[in-house]
C-alpha positions, 0 to 999 in steps of 0.5 A: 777397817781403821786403816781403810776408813782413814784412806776414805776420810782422806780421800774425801778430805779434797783440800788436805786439811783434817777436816771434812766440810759438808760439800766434801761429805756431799760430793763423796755420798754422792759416788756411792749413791747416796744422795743428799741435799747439802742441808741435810749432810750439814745436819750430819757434820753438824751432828757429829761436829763435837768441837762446833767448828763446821767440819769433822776430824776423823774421829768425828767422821768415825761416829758418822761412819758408825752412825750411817753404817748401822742404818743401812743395816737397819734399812736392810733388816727392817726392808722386809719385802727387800722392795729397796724402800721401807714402807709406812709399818717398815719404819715404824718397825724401825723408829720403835726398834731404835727406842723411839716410842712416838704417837701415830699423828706425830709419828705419820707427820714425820714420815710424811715430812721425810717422803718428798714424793708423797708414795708412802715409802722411804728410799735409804736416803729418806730413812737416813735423813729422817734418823738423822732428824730423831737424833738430832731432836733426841739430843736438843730435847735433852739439852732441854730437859735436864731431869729426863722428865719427859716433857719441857717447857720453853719461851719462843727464844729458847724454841726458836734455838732449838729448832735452829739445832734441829733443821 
């Protein structure tokens, strides 16, 4: 597979240079039929960006692959009635199989903020924008909280920073 993923990774890689940007990830997603918005595949480069220069290497887009790999086969598991969408229960299945324990009213604020079309159900795309968005809240939470404590306290500069690395 590393063979073919470097030829993928190249392809996408339009102007030749190493590097994927956001546009380029977005343009190819969108080949395979899965479409973001431009804000959200930023938030995938920026995600897997380790050396925070706005782009990812191959190595970088291998985690990336890993990462979107694993949802879609989360999706496929946890689409229990194979309707193509995961219902409400479906992703609560999911997030808690992922290691996520989360209250009902933040847990339901966060689907609802993830199903634009309000119907109840995340399309693979919705689901892989709202993982993204846990992972991303996982990482800035733990940048803040050193101890594994389970809880931080935070000025509104240091809010406003996190907030900024999650959106």
């Amino acid at each position: 597979m590393g063979s073919s993923l470097r030829n993928w990774f190249q392809a996408v890689d339009v102007d030749g240079n190493g590097q994927i940007t956001a546009e380029e990830l977005q343009a190819a997603l969108k080949k395979g039929n899965l479409n973001f918005s431009l804000a959200t595949v930023a938030r995938m480069i920026r995600a897997f960006d380790k050396d925070s220069i706005g782009s990812i290497g191959f190595e970088e887009f291998e985690g990336l692959h890993l990462f979107l790999t694993q949802l879609q086969s989360s999706f496929s598991h946890f689409d229990t009635d194979r309707d193509g969408k995961l219902a409400v229960q479906e992703v609560e299945s999911a997030v808690k199989h992922a290691g996520f324990e989360i209250d009902v009213p933040a847990f339901m604020s966060m689907v609802q903020a993830f199903d634009p079309d309000r119907d109840g159900h995340l399309s693979l795309a919705e689901f892989i924008a709202l993982s993204l968005f846990m992972k991303n809240c996982r990482t800035v939470f733990a940048a803040f909280d050193p101890t594994n404590a389970g809880s931080v306290t935070m000025n509104f500069n240091q809010f406003l920073f996190a907030v900024s690395h999650i959106a």
